[in-house]
C-alpha positions as CSV (number, residue, x, y, z in Angstrom):
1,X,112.9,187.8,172.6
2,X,112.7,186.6,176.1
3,X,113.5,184.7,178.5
4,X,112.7,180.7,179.5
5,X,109.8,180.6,182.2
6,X,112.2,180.0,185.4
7,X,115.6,181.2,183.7
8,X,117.5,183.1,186.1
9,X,119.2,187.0,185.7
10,X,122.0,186.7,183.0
11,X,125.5,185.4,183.9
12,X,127.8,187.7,183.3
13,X,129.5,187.8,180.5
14,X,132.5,184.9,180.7
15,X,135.1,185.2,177.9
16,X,136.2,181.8,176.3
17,X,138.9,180.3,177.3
18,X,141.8,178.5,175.8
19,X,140.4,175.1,173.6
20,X,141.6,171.7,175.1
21,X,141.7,169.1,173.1
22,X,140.5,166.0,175.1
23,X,142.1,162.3,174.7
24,X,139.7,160.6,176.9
25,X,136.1,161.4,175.0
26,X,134.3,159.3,177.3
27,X,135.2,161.1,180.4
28,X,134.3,164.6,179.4
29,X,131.5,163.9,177.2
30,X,127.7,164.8,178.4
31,X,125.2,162.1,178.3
32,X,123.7,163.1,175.8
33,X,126.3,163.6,173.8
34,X,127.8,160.1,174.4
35,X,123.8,159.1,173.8
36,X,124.2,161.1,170.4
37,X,127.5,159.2,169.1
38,X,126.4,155.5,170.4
39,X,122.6,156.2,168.4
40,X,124.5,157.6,165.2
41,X,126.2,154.6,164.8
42,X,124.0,152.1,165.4
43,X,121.2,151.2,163.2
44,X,120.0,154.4,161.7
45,X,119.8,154.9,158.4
46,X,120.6,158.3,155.6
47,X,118.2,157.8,152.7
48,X,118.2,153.9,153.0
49,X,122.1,154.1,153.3
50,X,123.7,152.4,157.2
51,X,125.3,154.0,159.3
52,X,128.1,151.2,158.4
53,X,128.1,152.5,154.9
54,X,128.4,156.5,155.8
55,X,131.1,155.8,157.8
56,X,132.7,154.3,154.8
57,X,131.6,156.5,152.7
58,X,133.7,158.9,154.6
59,X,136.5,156.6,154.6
60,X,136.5,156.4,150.8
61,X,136.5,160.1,150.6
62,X,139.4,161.2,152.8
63,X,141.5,158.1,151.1
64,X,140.6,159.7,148.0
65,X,141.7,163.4,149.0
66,X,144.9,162.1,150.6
67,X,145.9,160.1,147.7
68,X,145.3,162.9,145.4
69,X,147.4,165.2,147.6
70,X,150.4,162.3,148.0
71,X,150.2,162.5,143.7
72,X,150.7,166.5,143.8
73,X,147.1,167.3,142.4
74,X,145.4,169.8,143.3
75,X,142.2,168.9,146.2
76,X,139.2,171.3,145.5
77,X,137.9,173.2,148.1
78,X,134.4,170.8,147.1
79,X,136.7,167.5,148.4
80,X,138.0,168.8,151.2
81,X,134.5,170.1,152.6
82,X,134.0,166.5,151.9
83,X,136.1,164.8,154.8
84,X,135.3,166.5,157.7
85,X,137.8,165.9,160.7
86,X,135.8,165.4,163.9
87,X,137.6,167.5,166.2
88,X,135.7,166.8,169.2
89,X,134.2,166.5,171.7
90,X,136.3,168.9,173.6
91,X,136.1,171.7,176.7
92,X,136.3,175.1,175.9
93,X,135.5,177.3,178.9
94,X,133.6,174.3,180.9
95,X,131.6,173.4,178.5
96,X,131.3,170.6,175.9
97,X,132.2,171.8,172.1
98,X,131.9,170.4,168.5
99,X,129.9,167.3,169.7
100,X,129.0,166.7,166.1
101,X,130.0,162.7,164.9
102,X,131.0,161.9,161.5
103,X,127.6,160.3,160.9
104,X,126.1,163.9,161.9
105,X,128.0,165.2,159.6
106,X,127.2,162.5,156.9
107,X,123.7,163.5,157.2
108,X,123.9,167.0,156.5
109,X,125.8,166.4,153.1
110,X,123.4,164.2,152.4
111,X,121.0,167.5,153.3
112,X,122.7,169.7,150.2
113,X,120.1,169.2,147.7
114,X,117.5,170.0,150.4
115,X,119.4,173.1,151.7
116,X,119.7,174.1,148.3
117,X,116.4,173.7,146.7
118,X,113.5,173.8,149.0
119,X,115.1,175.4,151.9
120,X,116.5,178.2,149.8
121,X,113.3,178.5,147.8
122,X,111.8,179.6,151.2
123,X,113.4,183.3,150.7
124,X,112.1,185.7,148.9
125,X,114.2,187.2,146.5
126,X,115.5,190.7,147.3
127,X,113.9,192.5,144.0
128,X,110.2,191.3,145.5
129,X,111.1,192.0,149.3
130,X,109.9,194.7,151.1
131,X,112.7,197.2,153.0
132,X,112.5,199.8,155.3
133,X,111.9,202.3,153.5
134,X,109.0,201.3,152.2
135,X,107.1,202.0,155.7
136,X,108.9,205.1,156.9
137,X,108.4,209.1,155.6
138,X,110.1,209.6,152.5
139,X,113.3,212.2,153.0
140,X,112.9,213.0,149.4
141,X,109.6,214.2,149.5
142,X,108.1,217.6,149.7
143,X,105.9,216.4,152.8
144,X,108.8,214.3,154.8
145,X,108.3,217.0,157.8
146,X,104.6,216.6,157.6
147,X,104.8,212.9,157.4
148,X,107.4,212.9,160.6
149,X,105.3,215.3,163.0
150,X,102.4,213.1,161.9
151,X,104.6,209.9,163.1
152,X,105.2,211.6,166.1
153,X,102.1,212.9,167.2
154,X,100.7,209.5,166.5
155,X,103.4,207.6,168.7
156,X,102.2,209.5,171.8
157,X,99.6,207.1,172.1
158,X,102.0,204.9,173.2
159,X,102.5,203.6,176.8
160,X,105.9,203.6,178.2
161,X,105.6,199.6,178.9
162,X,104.8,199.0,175.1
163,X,107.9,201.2,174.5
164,X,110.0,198.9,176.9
165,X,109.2,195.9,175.0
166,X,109.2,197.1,171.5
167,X,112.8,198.6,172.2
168,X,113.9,195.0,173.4
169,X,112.4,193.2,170.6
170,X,114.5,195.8,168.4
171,X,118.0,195.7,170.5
172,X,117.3,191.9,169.9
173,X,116.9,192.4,166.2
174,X,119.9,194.6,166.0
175,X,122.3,191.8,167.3
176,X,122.1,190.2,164.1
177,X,126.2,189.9,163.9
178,X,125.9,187.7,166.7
179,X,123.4,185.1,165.5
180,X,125.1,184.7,162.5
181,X,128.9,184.1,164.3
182,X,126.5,181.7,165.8
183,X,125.1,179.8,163.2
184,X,128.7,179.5,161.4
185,X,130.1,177.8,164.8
186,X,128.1,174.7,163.6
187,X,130.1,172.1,162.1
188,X,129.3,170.9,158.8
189,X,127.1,174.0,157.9
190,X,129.8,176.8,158.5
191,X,131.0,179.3,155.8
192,X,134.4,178.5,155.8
193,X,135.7,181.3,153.7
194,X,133.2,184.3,153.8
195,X,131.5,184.3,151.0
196,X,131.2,180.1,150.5
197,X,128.7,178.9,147.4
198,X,127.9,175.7,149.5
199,X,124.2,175.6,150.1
200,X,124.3,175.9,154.2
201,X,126.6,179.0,154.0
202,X,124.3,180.9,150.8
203,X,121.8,180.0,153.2
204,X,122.9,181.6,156.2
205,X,124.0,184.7,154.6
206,X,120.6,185.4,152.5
207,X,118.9,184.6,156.1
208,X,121.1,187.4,157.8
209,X,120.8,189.7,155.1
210,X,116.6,189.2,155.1
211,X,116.6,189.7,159.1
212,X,118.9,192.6,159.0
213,X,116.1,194.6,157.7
214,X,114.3,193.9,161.1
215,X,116.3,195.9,163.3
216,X,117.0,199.0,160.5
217,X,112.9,199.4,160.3
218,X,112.9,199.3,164.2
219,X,115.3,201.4,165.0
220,X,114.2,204.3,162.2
221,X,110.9,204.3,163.1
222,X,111.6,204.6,167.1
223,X,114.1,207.4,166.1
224,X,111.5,209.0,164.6
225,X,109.2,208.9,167.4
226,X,111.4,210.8,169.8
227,X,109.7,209.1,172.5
228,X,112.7,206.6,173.3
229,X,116.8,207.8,174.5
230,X,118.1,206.5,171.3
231,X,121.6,207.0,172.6
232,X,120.8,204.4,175.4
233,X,119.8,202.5,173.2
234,X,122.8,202.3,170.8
235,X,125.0,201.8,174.1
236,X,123.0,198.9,174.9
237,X,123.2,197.2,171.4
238,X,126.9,197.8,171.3
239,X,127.3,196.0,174.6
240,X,125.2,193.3,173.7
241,X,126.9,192.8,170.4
242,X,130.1,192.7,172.1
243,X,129.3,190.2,174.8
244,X,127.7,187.5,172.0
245,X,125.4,184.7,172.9
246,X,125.8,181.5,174.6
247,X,122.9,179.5,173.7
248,X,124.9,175.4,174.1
249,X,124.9,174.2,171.3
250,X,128.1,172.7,171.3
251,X,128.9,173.7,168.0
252,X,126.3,171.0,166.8
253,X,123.9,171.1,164.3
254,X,121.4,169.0,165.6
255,X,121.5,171.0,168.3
256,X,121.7,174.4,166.9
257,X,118.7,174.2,164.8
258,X,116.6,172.7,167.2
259,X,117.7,176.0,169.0
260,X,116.9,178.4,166.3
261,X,113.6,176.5,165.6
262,X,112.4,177.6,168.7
263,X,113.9,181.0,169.0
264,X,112.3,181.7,165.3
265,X,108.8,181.3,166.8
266,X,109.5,182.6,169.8
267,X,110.1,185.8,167.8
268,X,107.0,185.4,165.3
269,X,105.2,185.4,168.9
270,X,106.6,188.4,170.2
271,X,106.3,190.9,167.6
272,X,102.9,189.4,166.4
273,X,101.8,190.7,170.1
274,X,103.6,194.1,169.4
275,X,101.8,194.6,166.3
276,X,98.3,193.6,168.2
277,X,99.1,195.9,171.2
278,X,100.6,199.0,168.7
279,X,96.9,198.5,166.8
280,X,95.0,198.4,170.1
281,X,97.1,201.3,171.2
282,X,96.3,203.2,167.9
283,X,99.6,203.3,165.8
284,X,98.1,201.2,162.4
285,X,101.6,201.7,160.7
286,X,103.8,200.2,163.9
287,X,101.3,198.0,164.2
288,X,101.8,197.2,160.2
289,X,105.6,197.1,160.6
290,X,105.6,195.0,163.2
291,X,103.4,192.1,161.6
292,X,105.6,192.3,158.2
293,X,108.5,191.2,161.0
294,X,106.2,188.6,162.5
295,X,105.7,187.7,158.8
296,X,109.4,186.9,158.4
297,X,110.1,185.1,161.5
298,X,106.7,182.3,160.6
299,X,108.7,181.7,157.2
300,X,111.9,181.9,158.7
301,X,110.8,179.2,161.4
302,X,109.3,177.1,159.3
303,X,112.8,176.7,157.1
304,X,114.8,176.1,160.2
305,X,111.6,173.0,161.9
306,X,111.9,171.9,158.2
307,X,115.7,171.3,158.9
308,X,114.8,169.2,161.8
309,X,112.4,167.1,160.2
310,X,114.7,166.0,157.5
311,X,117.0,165.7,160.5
312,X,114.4,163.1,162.4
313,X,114.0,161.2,158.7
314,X,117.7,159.8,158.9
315,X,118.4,160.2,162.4
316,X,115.3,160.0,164.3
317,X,117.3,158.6,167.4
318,X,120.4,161.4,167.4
319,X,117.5,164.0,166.1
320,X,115.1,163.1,169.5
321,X,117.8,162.8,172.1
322,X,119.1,166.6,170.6
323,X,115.2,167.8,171.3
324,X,115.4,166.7,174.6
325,X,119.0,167.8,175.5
326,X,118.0,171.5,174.3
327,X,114.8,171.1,176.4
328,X,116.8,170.2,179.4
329,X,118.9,173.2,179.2
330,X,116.8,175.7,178.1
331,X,116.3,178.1,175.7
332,X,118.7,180.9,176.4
333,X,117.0,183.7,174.6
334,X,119.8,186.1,172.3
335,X,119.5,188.9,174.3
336,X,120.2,187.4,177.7
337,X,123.4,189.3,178.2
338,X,122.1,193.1,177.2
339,X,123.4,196.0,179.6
340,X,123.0,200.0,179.1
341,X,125.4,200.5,181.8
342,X,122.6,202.2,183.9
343,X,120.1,199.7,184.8
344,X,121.6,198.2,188.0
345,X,122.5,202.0,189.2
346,X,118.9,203.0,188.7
347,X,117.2,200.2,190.2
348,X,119.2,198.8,193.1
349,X,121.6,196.1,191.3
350,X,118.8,194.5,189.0
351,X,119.3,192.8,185.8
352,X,117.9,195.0,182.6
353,X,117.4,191.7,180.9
354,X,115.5,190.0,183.9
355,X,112.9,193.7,184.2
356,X,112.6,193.8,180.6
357,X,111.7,190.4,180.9
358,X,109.0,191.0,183.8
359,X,108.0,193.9,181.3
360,X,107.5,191.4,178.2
361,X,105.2,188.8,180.7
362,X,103.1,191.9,182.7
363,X,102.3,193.2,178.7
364,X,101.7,189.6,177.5
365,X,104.0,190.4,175.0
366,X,105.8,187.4,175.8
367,X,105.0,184.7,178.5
368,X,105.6,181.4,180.0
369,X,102.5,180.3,178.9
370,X,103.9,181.2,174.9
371,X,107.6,178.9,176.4
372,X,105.1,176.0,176.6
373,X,102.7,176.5,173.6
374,X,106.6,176.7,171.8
375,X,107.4,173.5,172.9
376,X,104.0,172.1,172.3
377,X,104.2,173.0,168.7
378,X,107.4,171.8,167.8
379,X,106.7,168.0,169.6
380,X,103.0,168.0,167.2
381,X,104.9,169.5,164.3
382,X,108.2,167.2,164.7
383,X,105.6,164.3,165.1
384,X,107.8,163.4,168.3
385,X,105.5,160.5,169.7
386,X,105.4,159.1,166.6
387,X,109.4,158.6,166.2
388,X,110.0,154.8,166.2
389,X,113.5,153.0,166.0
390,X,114.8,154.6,169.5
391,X,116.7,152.8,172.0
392,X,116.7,153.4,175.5
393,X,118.0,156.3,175.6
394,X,115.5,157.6,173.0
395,X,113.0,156.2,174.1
396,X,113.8,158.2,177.6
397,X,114.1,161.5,175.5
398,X,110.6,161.0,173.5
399,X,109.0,160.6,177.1
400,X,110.7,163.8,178.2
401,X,110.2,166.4,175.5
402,X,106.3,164.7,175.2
403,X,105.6,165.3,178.3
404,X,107.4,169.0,179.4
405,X,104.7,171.3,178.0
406,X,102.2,170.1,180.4
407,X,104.8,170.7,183.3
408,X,106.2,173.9,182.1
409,X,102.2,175.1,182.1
410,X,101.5,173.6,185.3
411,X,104.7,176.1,186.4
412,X,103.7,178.8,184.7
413,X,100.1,178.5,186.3
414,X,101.4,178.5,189.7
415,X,104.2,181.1,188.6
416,X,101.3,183.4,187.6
417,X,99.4,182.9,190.6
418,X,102.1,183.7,193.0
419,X,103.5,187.0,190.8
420,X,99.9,188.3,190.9
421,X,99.9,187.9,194.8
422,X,103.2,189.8,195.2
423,X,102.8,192.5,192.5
424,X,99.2,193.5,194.4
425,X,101.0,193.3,197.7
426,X,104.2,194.7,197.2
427,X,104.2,197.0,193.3
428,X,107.5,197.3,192.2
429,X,108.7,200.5,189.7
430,X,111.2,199.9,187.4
431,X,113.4,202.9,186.0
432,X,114.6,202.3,182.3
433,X,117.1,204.7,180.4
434,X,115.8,203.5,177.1
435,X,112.9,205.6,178.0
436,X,114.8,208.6,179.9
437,X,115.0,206.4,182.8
438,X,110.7,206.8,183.5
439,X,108.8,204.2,185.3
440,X,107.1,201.1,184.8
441,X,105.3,199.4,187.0
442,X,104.8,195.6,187.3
């Protein structure tokens, strides 16, 4: 995965702070985010229900939990799900957290029969799903050496840049813990205990546990290539597992899976080009690995966009200005914050995220053009000019995120142009340890 057409070299890492709880909403809360809570409340409507009558609705059900509890009886875990405590907005670390309203999180109860019937029916289940060792040499066979020297020999034909990018895609993959400590920040959709049976938390497990296999097929196959420093590698996944993501959602729903909507296809893109360049290259069974991933990302993004268009049905207002607010900040790809602990050393103090990044665009393995097609998709798919119902502020965020791809190419265009100039006129090597600190040029 990779980065956002003019995102700059990864912040370091900034741990969070101390949470503090804010008294004045108004005064800390973004735009948007004051845009989200006036536009929930207002005239929208969950499955013909008002917004007047959710927010009664959620009156009636804490009254009913606290009279239960004043009686003695014992409050199921089900009730208490039910009457959510808004705890927000507040700063943690500078930025804005658990934005969510009560409304938002009206909508995504009223979402549980969705999250548990057709979004669930969008895995597969594990006794018909491929795993890794279905594409790899069998260590039980009598021909495993055979089969690995034949692996090898056939990974030569791989060029060092493909090698860059494929080990990024698979240090990306490998960060799975991350993504879903992410996913279970979101309020209203978290596992609250571990192993929750509420339909958002089966969900987000049974996802983790399908893209786990990602990274384990990866990182097997590479390791049986011998053509990459796998102990680089490893260092590199470690650090990037311990430094997390920060991708500003705000602990919001509405936010987060617009993010993972994108990030989904993003991902689909980038290892559909791996498989095309592995094939081109001449390794059929990378090439074959690498479009099974693809394969899993396309279905995997189309649960997530489906999230968002049931999102748009009751909240088209809260659901547009979210779009436009993650458009606005950009898609901060997982990986943003990887380090091996030698790339700055070995290439004057520059960021192994930003040159794996040049790496991804110079292979069209991932691009600024692909950023734009992205957001192109989603605005067709999401049916974005078509949203009616908005208020100003809406309104203002439908013009926005209709509008953007066109800009965003237009950038990318000129982007292209220039990098072309200065690569011809100045070519730039770039040492990576993943591949025993050879060269790439871009």
């Amino acid at each position: 995965s990779f980065p956002s057409p003019s995102q700059a070299a990864a912040p370091p890492f900034t741990p969070i702070a101390t949470e503090q709880p804010n008294n004045n909403h108004n005064s800390i809360r973004s735009t948007r985010s004051r845009t989200l809570h006036n536009n929930m409340l207002a005239a929208n409507t969950v499955k013909g229900v008002s917004a007047r009558r959710c927010t009664k609705s959620i009156t009636r059900r804490r009254q009913t939990t606290t009279t239960a509890a004043k009686k003695g009886d014992v409050v199921s875990a089900a009730a208490t799900a039910d009457a959510p405590v808004v705890k927000g907005p507040i700063i943690i670390d500078g930025q804005v957290a658990h934005s969510t309203t009560e409304l938002g999180l009206e909508v995504f109860r009223d979402l549980g029969d969705f999250a548990s019937g057709e979004l669930t029916g969008l895995l597969k289940p594990v006794e018909s799903s491929w795993q890794p060792q279905d594409y790899l040499p069998d260590p039980e066979s009598d021909s495993f050496l055979d089969e690995v020297r034949e692996l090898r020999e056939r990974s030569q034909c791989l060029p060092d840049d493909y090698l860059v990018t494929i080990v990024g895609d698979m240090i990306t993959e490998e960060a799975l813990p991350t993504y879903m400590a992410m996913l279970n920040t979101l309020d209203g959709v978290s596992d609250e205990t571990g192993a929750s049976g509420t339909p958002w938390a089966t969900w987000t497990r049974a996802w983790t546990a399908e893209e786990n296999r990602h990274g384990d097929l990866l990182n097997k196959y590479l390791w049986l290539t011998g053509r990459v420093d796998m102990r680089q590698v490893e260092v590199t996944i470690q650090n990037l597992i311990g430094s997390g993501m920060d991708p500003k959602t705000e602990n919001n729903p509405y936010l987060g899976f617009v993010y993972t909507s994108f990030q989904e296809r993003a991902t689909r893109v980038s290892h559909g080009n791996t498989a095309r360049h592995a094939k081109i290259h001449g390794d059929a069974t990378l090439a074959r690995i690498c479009g099974i991933i693809a394969a899993d990302e396309a279905r995997h993004e189309n649960a997530y966009s489906r999230i968002v268009e049931e999102i748009l049905k009751r909240d088209p207002n809260g659901g547009v200005v979210a779009f436009a607010d993650m458009m606005r900040k950009q898609i901060v790809m997982p990986a943003h914050l990887m380090n091996d602990m030698k790339h700055e050393e070995l290439n004057g103090g520059s960021n192994l995220f930003a040159d794996f990044s040049i790496v991804a665009e110079k292979t069209e393995t991932y691009t600024a053009f692909d950023y734009a097609d992205i957001m192109e998709h989603l605005v067709k798919r999401w049916e974005i000019s078509s949203v009616t119902g908005l208020n100003a502020d809406g309104l203002e965020a439908q013009e926005y995120v209709c509008k953007l791809p066109a800009r965003i190419r237009k950038i990318a265009e000129k982007t292209a142009v220039r990098k072309a100039k200065a690569a011809k006129a100045n070519p730039k090597d770039l040492k990576f340890s993943w591949i025993h600190e050879r060269t790439v040029s871009v």
